[in-house]
N, C-alpha and C positions, 0 to 999 in steps of 0.2 A: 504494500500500500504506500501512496505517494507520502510526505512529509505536507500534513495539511492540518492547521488547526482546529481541534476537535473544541465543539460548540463545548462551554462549562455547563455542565448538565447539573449543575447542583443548583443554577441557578432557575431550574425548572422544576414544574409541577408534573415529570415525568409517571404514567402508568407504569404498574410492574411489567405488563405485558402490552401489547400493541398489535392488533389485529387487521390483517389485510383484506378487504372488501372486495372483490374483482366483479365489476358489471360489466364487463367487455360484451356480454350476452345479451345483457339487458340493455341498460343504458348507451354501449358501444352499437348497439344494430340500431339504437333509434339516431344516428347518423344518417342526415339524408341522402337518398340511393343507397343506403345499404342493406341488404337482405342476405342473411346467413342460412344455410342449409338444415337438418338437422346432423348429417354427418359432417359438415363444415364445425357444426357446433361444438360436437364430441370431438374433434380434431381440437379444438381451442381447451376446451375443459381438459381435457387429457395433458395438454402442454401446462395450463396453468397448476394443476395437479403436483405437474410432475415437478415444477418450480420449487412449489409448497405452500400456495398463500392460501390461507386459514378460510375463506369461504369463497362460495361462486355464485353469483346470480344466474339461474339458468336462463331466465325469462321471465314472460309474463304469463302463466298460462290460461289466465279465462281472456284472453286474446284470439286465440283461435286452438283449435286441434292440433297443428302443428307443434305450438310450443308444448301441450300437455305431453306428444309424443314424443318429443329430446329432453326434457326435463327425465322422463319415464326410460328413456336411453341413457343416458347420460351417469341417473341414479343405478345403471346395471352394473355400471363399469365398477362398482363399486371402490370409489376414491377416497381420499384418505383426506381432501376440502369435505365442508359441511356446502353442501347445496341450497339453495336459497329458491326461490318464488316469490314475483313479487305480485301486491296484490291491493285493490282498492280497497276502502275501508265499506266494502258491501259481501253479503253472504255468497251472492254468487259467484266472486271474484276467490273467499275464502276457502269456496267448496273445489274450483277449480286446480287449487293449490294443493289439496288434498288429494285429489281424482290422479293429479300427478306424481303422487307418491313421492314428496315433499315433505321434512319435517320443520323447518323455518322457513319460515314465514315474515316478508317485508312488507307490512301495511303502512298507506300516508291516507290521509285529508291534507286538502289546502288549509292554511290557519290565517293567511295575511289577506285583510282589509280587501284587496283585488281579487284575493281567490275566493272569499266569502259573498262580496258584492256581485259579481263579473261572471263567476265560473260555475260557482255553486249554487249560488240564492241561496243561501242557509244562515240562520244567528249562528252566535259563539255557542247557545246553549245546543242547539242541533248538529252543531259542530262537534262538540264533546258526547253527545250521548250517540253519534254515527260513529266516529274512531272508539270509542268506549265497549261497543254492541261489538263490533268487528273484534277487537281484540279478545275479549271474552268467549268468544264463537270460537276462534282460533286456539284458545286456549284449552275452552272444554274438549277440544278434539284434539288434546294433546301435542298443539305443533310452540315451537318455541319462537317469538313473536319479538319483532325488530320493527319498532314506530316510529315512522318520519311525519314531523310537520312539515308538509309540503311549504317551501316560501317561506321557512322560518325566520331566516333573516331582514325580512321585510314586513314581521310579525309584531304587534304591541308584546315587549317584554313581560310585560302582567299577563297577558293571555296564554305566550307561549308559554309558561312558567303553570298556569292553571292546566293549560292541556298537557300537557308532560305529568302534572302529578296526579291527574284525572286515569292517564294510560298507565301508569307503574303503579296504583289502584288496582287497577284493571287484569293486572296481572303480566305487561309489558316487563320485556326481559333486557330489551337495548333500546335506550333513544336514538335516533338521530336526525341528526342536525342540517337538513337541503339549506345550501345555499344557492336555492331555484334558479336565477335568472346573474348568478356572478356577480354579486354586487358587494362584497366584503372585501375587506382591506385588512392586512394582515392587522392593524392597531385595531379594526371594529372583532376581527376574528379573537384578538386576545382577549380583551373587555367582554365577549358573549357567551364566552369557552370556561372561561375564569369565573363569572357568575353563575351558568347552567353546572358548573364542578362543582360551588358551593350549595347549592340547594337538593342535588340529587347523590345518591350514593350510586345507583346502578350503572354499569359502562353507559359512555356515550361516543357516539360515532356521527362524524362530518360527511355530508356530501356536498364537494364544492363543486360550483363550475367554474369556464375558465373566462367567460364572457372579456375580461378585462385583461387577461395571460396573469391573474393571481392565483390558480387553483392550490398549484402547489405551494406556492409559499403560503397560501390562508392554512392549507394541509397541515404545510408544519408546524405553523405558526397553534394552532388546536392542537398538536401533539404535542407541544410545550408547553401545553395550559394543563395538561390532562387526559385529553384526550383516548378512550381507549383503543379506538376503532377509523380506518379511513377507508372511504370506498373509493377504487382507483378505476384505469379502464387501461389495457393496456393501446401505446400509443397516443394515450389522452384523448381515444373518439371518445362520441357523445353527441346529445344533442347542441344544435348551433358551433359553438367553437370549442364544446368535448367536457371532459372534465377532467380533475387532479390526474395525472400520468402517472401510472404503475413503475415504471423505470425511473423515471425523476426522484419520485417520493424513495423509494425502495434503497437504490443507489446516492442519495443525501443524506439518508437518515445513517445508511453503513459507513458512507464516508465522513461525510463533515459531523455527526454527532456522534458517533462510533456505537449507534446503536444495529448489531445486528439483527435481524429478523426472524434467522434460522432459513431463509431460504437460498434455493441455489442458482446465484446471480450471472453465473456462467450460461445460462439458460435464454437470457434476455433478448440477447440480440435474435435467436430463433424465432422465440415466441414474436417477436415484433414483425419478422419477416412473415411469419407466418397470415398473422393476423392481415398484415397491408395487402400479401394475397388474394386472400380469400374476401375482405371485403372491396379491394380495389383503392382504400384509400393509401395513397402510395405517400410518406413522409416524407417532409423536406430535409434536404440533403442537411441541415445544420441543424436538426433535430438533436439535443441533448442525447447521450447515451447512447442511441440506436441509428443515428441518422449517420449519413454514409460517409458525410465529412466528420462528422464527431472525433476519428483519431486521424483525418488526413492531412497532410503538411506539403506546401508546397515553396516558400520563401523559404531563400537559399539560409539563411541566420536560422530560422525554425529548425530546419535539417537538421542544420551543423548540430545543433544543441541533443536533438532528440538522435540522433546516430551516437552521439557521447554518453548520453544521458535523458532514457524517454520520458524521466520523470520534470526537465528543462520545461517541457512543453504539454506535457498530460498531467492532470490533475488524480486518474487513475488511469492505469495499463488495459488495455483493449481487451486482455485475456479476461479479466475480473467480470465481463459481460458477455464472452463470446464473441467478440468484434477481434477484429484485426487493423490493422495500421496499414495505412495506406501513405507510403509517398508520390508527391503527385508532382507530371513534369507541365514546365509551362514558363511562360517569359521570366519567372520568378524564382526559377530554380536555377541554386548552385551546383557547383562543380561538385563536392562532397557527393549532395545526392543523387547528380548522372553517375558518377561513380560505383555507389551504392547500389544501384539500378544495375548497371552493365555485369555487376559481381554478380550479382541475384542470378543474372541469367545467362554466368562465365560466358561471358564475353569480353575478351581483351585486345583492347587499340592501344597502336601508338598514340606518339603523343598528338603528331600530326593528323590521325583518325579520328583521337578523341574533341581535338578542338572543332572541325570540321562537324561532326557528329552536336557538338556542343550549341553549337552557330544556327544548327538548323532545328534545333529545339529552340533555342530564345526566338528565332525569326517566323517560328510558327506558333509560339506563344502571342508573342505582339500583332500576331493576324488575327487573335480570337481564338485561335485551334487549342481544342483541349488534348493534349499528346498522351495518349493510353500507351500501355505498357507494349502491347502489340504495336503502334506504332516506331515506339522507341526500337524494336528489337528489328525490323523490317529495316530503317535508317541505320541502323548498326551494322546492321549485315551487307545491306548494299555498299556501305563504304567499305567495311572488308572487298569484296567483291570488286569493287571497281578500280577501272585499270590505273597503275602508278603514273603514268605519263599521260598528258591530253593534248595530243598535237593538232585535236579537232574541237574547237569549244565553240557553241551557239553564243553569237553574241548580239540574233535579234529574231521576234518572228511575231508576226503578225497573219493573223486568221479573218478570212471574209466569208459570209457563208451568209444562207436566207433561201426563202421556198422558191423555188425556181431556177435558181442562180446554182452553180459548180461549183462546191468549196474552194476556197484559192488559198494557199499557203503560202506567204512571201518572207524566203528564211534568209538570215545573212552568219555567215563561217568565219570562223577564222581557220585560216587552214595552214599550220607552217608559220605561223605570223602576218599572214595575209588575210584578207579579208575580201572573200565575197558574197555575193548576194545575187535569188532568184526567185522567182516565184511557178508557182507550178499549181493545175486542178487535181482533181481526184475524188471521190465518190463518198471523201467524206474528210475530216481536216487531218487526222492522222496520216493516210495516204496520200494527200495533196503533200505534209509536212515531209513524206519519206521519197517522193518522188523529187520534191525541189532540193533535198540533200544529195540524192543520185547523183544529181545533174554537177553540183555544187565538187561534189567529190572524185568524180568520174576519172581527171587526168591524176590524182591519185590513188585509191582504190577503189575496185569494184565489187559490190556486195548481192547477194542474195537474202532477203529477209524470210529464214525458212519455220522459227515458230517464236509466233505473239500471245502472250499471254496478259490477262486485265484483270485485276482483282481490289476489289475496294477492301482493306484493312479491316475498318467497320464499319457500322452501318453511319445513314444521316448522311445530308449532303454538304458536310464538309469534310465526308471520310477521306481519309489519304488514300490516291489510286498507288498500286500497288504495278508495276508492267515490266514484265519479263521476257527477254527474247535470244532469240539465237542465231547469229548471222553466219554467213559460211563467204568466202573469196573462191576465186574459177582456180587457183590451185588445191583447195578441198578443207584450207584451215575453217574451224570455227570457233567462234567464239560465244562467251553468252553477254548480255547486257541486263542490267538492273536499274530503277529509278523509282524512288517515292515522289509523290506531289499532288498538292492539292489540285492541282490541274490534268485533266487526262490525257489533252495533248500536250504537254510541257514532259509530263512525266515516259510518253511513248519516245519520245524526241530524245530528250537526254539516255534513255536506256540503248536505244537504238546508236547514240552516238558512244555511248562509253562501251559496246560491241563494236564499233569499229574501230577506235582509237583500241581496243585487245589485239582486232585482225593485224593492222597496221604496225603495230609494234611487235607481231610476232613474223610481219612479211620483212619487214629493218632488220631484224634479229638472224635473218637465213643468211 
């Protein structure tokens, strides 16, 4: 673990224990567009499982038959999480929870001012005697019962304080705490966390959202008042802009507070992959923890540092999550990390190789090009590969083409230290480009262009074209050519000429 300083936990109202909430099921599928399978679902339940966070929301099951039947899946797998259900504070919502062979149970009412006015039409007194009847229902049927006030946060303190000690009457086992519509601030989160600890003895559990990007620090900020319990989602889905993120929460509280969890955090970056799958929401690349940049470096000074010392530039090591370290090439990258790079994939240039190879990484960073690893190794090899001497070098060419019109190539050589220039048709700009080199080259060597090859690196249309060939002279030498570029006649041209500049120095050489 990095050298990072660990929060003074004395100066907190820390629980002996802290329990992990996982709605990724629930709360994460009401993400809009998203709809999870039931075997997409047991693929997630099975992953968060094997993590180890202490419960799962399967669903909702008086929602439809669907969820009664992966709840009822899901409970076969028989898992080592307590499964959850979540449920309105009405009987048929209760019974469905039940039908789904479910032993916890998540009931809410709305409690704030909007959701009593707006949503419900109900008083506070019909308000408490509907979560009241609900909870009591659930109870006589033996399921163990987890009470949110919906909107709590937007709740008169007096009221929420009544319905809370109305539900743990009632026979409520856990409060918790929706912070519905994201509107807490880690100061309003201390002051509501730190009161609700005062008046109640039994756990309480936060659901924040992230409306404002505070879920998780409201999160932790309620796990520093007391807090027993946080409901996460992994990746932070959810509805609107998600809620508290399962890897944030999980991985801050083991790093900067040094509270372990007991789960296994090498797990993370899977389950995230997993989840971004199967629902489609694909994370941004500077996503904390899981996001693809999270341990990638690509300034030459980052390198230097994290090549000496990964802990220069991470806060934690890649492996702690599952994640690997990515060095990234680009106008930004030093020498160090081409270095590093070319080792990875024993490849060794001279010096002259290596600068040349060097030149054309910065020259295709400062174009925008993001240089992948395959591209680096393509440019490595073709400079291996190409020929030591270039008695032939392009030193102009310009392309005319359009519907109707004969592509025209007009290319200028230097040949020898001369220079000339011709232009020439052909059936497409390559052809036109190989024919006005013929011509160009002719009272020097003559060539046969006997096999073209074209291949884009990767995909996207700034992939580097990749063109291979092989030329032969009327004595029977041949040779090969190579050339990376983002251009795909630029790229055929220069391969086509560093195969002749081989023939030619091998027809000098008899």
């Amino acid at each position: 673990m990095r050298d990072i300083e660990i929060q003074e936990n004395e100066n907190m109202n820390l629980a002996d224990k802290i329990c992990i909430f996982d709605t990724t099921l629930r709360d994460g599928e009401q993400t809009p567009g998203v709809a999870l399978t039931v075997d997409e679902k047991i693929q997630i339940a099975q992953k968060l499982n094997n993590l180890g966070v202490d419960k799962i929301e399967v669903g909702f099951p008086a929602s439809s038959k669907g969820e009664i039947e992966s709840a009822q899946r899901i409970g076969s797998l028989d898992l080592d999480s307590t499964l959850v259900g979540l449920s309105r504070s009405l009987k048929g919502d209760v019974d469905a929870v039940i039908d789904a062979d479910l032993a916890y149970i998540h009931t809410f009412i709305g409690t704030s001012p909007l959701h009593r006015d707006y949503k419900l039409k109900m008083s506070k007194e019909k308000i408490i005697e509907t979560a009241v009847g609900a909870i009591e229902y659930a109870k006589d049927h033996g399921l163990t019962v987890e009470f949110s006030a919906e909107d709590a946060t937007r709740t008169e303190k007096e009221f929420l304080t009544e319905v809370f000690r109305e539900a743990i009457d009632a026979g409520c086992d856990v409060l918790d705490v929706p912070d519905t519509v994201g509107v807490l601030t880690p100061v309003r989160a201390r002051e509501l966390i730190t009161y609700l600890k005062g008046q109640f003895s039994i756990p309480i559990s936060v659901h924040f959202h992230n409306d404002f990007g505070l879920a998780t620090a409201n999160t932790l900020t309620a796990i520093e008042c007391g807090a027993n319990q946080a409901h996460v989602t992994v990746n932070g889905l959810g509805e609107r802009t998600g809620n508290c993120s399962l890897e944030e929460l999980v991985m801050t509280l083991k790093v900067a507070y040094g509270i372990d969890l007991g789960l296994d955090t090498t797990r993370l970056y899977s389950l995230s992959n997993l989840v971004g799958r199967l629902t489609g929401v694909k994370m941004p690349v500077n996503k904390p923890i899981v996001g693809d940049n999270a341990f990638a470096h690509e300034s030459g000074i980052h390198v230097h540092g994290i090549l000496n010392n990964s802990s220069t530039y991470e806060p934690i090591s890649p492996e702690m999550v599952g994640h690997s370290r990515r060095i990234v090439l680009g106008k930004h990258t030093g020498a160090n990390a081409l270095k590093s790079k070319l080792k990875e994939y024993h490849i060794d240039l001279n010096e002259e190789q290596f600068c040349k190879v060097f030149d054309e990484i910065k020259s295709l960073g400062d174009s925008g090009k993001c240089v992948t690893d395959d591209d680096l190794v393509a440019i490595a090899i073709t400079e291996l590969a190409s020929a030591r001497e270039t008695p032939i070098v392009i030193k102009g060419l310009s392309i005319s083409m359009g519907a109707n019109v004969s592509p025209t190539a007009t290319v200028k050589l230097e040949i020898d230290g001369i220079e000339k220039e011709t232009a020439s048709t052909g059936v497409g700009p390559v052809d036109a480009s190989l024919k006005a080199i013929r011509t160009l080259i002719q009272d020097t060597v003559n060539i046969e262009l006997d096999e073209y090859n074209l291949e884009a690196i990767n995909g996207g249309t700034d992939a580097l074209a990749d063109v291979f060939v092989i030329c032969s002279d009327p004595e029977g030498n041949k040779s090969t050519g190579r050339s990376i570029n983002q251009d795909i006649v630029m790229a055929s041209i220069l391969a086509i000429l560093d195969s002749i500049n081989k023939l030619l120095l091998i027809k000098r050489s008899i």
